[in-house]
C-alpha positions, 0 to 999 in steps of 0.5 A: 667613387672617383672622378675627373678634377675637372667634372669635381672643379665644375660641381664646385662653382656650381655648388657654391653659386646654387647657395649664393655665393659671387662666382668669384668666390665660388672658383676660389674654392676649387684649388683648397678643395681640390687639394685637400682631395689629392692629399687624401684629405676628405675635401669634399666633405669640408666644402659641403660643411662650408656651403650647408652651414652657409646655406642654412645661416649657421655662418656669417656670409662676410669678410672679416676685418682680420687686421681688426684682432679684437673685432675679429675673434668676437665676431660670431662664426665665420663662414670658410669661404669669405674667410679664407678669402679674405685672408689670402688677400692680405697675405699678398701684402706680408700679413703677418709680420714677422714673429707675429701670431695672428688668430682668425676667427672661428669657422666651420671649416679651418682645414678649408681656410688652412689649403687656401693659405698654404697655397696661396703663400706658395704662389708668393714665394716668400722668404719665410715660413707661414705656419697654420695651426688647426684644431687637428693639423699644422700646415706649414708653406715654405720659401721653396714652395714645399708644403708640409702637413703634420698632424698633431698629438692627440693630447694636443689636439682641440676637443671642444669650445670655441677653440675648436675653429680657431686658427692660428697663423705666424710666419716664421724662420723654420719649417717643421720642428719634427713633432707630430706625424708628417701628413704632407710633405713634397714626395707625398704630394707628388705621389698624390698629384700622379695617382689624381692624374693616373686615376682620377679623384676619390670623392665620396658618393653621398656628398656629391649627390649634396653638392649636386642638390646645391647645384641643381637649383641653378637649373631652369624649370621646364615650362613653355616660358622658359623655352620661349627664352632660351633654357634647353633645346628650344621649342622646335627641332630647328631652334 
């Protein structure tokens, strides 16, 4: 089904307050998801895994002390959002450094973390390169705010075990090196972003009625009481 960026951007917060999360955190997922929609990535699909394994506890609900390396990767699972999260905020002070490889701790969605990191690295406009490494794709950010996704070989791709929602994160002085089949790239993307415009997103209809059940606990139950205080229409025509 598709639908408007905008309606998609309102289920978002709405999903993620209806499991808990601050409203702050809930909006930063919509830029990462929204993205990953546009480039044909099931975007949906990684903010309902995120927000589930939340809800059910599968995840730790914390920011992780990344500067912390051997703290950080022995933790346990790391839900995406407060990963993502707290690692866009130390890109803005030049983490990493340069030639320096960092792994975040396993999560449940590195392709969500990975979005929120290329995109908030374009916003900086750095000098060099920040290099991602998922279990299934490399996101690469440039100094040009130019974006590349490549999807790796399948012999290099990660199966099984902890590794397989382990990042690993570098920033560097070259781009793409030409492996693997290139996903994303600025003609892409450009494309993508007019067919969103033109048509709106293409999301799938089992996953927003999920989202949707998140969202819905938001919602007040109807009762005189909650009338009373001001839920709905009121309790008279003229309220």
């Amino acid at each position: 089904m598709r639908q408007s960026s905008t309606e998609f951007s309102q289920l978002l917060v709405k999903a993620g307050r209806g499991v808990g999360l601050p409203l702050g955190l809930a909006e930063d997922l919509i830029d990462p998801v929204i993205w990953l929609q546009i480039c044909g990535f099931p975007g949906e699909y990684e903010v309902h895994v995120a927000l589930a394994t939340l809800d059910e506890g599968r995840t730790e609900a914390r920011f992780p002390d990344l500067l912390n390396t051997d703290e950080a990767i022995s933790s346990g699972r790391v839900s995406a959002v407060y990963l993502a999260t707290a690692a866009c905020d130390l890109l803005q002070l030049d983490w990493p450094q340069a030639g320096e490889e960092v792994l975040l701790p396993e999560t449940e969605s590195p392709r969500l973390v990975a979005a929120a990191l290329v995109l908030s690295h374009r916003l900086l406009r750095r000098e060099r390169y920040l290099r991602i490494v998922t279990p299934d794709e490399v996101f690469i950010s440039g100094p040009g705010a130019e974006i590349t996704c490549v999807s790796k070989e399948l012999e290099h791709r990660t199966s099984s075990g902890i590794d397989k929602g382990v990042i690993r994160l570098s920033t560097e002085q070259s781009g793409f090196d030409g492996e693997g089949t290139v996903l994303i790239d600025v003609e892409k993307e450009a494309r993508f972003q007019e067919v969103c415009r033109l048509k709106g997103l293409c999301a799938s209809p089992d996953i927003i009625a999920q989202l949707k059940t998140f969202s819905d606990r938001l919602l007040v139950p109807e009762s005189e009481h909650s009338l009373k205080f001001g839920a709905g229409a009121g309790i008279v025509d003229s309220d």
